[in-house]
KELUM-684496 format. One record per residue (C-alpha): residue in one letter; x, y, z; residue number from 0. Coordinates in Angstrom, 1 decimal. Layout:
@resn=a; c1=X; c2=Y; c3=Z; resi=NUM
...
END
This chain:
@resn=x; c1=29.8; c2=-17.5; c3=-48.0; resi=0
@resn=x; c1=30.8; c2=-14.8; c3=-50.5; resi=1
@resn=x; c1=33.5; c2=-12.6; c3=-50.2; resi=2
@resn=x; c1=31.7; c2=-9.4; c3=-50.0; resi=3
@resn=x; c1=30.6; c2=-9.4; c3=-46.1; resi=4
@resn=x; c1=31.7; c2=-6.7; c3=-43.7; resi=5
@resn=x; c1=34.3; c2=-8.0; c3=-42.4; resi=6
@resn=x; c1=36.1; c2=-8.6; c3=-45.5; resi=7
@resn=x; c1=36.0; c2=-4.7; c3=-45.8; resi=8
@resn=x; c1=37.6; c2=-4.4; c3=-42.1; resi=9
@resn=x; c1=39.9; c2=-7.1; c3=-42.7; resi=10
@resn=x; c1=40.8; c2=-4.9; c3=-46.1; resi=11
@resn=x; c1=41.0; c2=-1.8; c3=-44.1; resi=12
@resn=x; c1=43.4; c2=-3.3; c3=-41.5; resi=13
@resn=x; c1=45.8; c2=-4.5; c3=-44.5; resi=14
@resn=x; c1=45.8; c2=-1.1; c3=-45.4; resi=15
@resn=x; c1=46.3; c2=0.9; c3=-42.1; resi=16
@resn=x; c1=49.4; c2=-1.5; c3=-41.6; resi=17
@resn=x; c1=50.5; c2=-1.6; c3=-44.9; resi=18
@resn=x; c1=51.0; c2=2.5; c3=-44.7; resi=19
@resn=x; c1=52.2; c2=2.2; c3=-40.9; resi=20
@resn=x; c1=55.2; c2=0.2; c3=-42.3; resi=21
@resn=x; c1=56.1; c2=2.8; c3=-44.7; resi=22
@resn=x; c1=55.4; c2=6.2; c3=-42.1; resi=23
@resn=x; c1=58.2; c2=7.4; c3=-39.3; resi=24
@resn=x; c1=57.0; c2=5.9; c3=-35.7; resi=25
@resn=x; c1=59.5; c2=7.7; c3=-33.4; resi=26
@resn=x; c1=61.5; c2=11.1; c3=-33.6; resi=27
@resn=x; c1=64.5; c2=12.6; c3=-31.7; resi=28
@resn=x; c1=64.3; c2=15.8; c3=-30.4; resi=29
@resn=x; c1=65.9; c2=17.5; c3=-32.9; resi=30
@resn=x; c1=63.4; c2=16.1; c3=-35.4; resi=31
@resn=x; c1=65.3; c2=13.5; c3=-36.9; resi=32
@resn=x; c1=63.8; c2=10.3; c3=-37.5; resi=33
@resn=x; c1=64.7; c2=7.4; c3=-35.6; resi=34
@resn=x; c1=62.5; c2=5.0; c3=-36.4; resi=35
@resn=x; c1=60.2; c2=4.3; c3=-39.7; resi=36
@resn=x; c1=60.1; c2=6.1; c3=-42.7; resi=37
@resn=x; c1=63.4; c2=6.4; c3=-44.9; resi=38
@resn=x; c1=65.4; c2=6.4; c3=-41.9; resi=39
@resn=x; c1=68.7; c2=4.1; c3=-42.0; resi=40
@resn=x; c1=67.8; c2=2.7; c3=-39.0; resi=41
@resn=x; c1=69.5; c2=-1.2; c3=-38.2; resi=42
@resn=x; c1=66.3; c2=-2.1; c3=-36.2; resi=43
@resn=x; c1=63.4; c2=-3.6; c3=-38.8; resi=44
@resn=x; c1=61.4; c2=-5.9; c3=-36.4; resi=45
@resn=x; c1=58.7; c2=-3.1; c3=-36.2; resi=46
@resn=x; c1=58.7; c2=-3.2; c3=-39.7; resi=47
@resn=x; c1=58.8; c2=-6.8; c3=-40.1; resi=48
@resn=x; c1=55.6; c2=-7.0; c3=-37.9; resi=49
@resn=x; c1=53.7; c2=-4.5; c3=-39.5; resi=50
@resn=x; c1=54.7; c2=-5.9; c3=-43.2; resi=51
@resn=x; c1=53.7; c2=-9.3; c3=-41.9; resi=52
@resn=x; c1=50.3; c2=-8.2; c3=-40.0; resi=53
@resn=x; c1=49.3; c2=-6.4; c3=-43.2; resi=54
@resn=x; c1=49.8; c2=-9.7; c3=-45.7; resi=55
@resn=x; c1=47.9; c2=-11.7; c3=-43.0; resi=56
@resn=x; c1=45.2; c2=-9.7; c3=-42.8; resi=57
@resn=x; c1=44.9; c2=-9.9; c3=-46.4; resi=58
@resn=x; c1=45.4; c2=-13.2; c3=-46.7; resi=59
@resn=x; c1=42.6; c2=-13.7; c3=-43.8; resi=60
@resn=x; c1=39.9; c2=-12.2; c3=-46.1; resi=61
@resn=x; c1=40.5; c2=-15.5; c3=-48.5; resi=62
@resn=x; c1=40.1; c2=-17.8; c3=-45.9; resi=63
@resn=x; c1=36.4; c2=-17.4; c3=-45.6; resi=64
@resn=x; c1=35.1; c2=-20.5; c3=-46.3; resi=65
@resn=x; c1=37.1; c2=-21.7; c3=-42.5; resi=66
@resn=x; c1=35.4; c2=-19.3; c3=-40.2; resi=67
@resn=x; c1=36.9; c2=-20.8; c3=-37.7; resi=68
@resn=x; c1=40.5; c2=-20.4; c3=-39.1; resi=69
@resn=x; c1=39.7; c2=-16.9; c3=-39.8; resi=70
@resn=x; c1=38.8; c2=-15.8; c3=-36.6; resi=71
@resn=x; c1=41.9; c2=-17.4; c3=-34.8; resi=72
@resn=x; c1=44.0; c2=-15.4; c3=-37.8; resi=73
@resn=x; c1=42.6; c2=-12.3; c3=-36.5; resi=74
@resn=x; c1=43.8; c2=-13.0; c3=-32.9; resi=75
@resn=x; c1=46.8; c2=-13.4; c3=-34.4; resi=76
@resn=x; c1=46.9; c2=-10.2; c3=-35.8; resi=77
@resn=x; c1=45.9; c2=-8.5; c3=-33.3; resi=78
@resn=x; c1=48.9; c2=-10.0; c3=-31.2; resi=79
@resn=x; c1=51.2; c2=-8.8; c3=-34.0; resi=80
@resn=x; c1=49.9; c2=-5.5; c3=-34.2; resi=81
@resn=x; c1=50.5; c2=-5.2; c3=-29.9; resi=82
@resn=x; c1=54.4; c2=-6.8; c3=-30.7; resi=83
@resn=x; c1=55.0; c2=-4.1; c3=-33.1; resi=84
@resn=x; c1=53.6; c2=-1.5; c3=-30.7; resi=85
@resn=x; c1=55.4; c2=-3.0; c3=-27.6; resi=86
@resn=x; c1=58.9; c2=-3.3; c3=-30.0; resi=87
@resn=x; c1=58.6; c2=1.0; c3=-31.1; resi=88
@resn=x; c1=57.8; c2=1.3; c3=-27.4; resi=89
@resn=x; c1=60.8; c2=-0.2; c3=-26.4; resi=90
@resn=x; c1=63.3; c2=1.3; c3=-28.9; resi=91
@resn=x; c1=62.2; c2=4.6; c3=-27.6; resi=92
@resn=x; c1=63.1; c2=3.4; c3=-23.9; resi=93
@resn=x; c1=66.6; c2=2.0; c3=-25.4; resi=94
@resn=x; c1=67.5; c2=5.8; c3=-27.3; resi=95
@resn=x; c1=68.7; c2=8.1; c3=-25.4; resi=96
@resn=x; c1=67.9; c2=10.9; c3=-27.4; resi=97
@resn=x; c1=64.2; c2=9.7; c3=-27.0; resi=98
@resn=x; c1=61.8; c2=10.2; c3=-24.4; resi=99
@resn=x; c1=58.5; c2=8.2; c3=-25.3; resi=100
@resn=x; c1=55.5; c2=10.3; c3=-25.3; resi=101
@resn=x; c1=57.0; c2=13.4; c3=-27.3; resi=102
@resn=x; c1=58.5; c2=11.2; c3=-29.8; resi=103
@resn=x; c1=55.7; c2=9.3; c3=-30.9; resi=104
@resn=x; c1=54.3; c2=10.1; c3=-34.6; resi=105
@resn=x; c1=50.4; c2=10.7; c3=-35.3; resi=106
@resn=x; c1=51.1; c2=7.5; c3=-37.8; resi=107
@resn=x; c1=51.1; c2=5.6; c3=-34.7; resi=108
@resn=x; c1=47.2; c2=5.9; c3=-34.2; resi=109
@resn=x; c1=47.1; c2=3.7; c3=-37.3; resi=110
@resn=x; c1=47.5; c2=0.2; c3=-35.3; resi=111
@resn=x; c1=44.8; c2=1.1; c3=-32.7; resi=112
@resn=x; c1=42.9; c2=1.6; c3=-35.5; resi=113
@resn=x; c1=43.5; c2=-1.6; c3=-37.3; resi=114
@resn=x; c1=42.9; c2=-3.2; c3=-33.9; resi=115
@resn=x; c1=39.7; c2=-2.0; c3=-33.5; resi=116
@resn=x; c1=39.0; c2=-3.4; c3=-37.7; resi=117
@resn=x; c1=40.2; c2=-6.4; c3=-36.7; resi=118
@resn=x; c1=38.0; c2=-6.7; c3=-33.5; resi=119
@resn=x; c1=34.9; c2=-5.5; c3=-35.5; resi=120
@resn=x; c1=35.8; c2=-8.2; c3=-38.2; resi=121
@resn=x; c1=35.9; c2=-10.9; c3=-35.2; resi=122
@resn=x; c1=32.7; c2=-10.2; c3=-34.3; resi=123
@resn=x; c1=31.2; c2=-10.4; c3=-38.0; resi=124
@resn=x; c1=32.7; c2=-14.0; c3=-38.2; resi=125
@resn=x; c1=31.6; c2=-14.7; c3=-34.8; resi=126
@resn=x; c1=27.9; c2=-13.4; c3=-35.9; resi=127
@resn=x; c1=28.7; c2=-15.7; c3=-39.2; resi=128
@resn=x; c1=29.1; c2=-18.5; c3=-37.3; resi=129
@resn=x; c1=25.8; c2=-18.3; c3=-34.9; resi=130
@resn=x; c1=24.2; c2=-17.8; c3=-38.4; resi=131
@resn=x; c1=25.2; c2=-20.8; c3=-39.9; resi=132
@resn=x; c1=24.9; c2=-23.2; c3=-37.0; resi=133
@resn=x; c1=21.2; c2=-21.9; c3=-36.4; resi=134
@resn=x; c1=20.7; c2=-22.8; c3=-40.5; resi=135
@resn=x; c1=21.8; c2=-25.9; c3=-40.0; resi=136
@resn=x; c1=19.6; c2=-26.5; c3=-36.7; resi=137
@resn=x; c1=16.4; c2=-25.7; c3=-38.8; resi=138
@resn=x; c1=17.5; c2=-28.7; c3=-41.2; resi=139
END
């Protein structure tokens, strides 16, 4: 296996889309402050936490190709993250009260559906990895 296959690309992509997600606002009051994300001083970092974290284990999953099978369960576990971070923003917009959810929510948050969907397309090139190399080493 060599590092250049797709899903190396995807898994890359994912890092990045996370990586920026960390940095960009998530939620905004309706005056247009910014409650969560960004350069706000907000006290609540578990969104950020999560995203920080899914970003270095997607990158670190792109290493880890010589264990298929080690790589594929790391990008369930992404995946999971990515829904906790979502689920956590979700849930400080239900706890402010200045904040009602669907008005609030940033175009940055688009970016972990998207590194969802780079992580499922990179599950499926390891999966399609894996069939290939068990059916080389049924010809043997």
């Amino acid at each position: 296996m060599v590092i250049q296959r797709k899903q190396s690309l995807f898994l890359l992509i994912a890092a990045i889309l996370m990586g920026v997600f960390a940095f960009m606002p998530s939620l905004w009051d309706a005056s247009g402050n910014t409650i969560l994300g960004g350069y706000s001083e907000s006290l609540d970092m578990v969104p950020f936490i999560l995203s920080c974290l899914t970003a270095l284990l997607s990158f670190i999953t792109i290493f880890k190709y010589k264990s298929l099978r080690f790589q594929k369960i790391l990008c369930v576990v992404n995946i999971l993250l990515i829904i906790a971070t979502l689920a956590s923003i979700c849930s400080i917009a239900l706890m402010h009260k200045d904040c009602d959810l669907l008005e609030s929510m940033t175009y940055y948050n688009i970016l972990p559906v998207l590194a969802i969907i780079f992580l499922l397309l990179a599950h499926k090139g390891i999966s399609h990895d894996q069939r290939l190399l068990s059916g080389s080493s049924r010809i043997r």
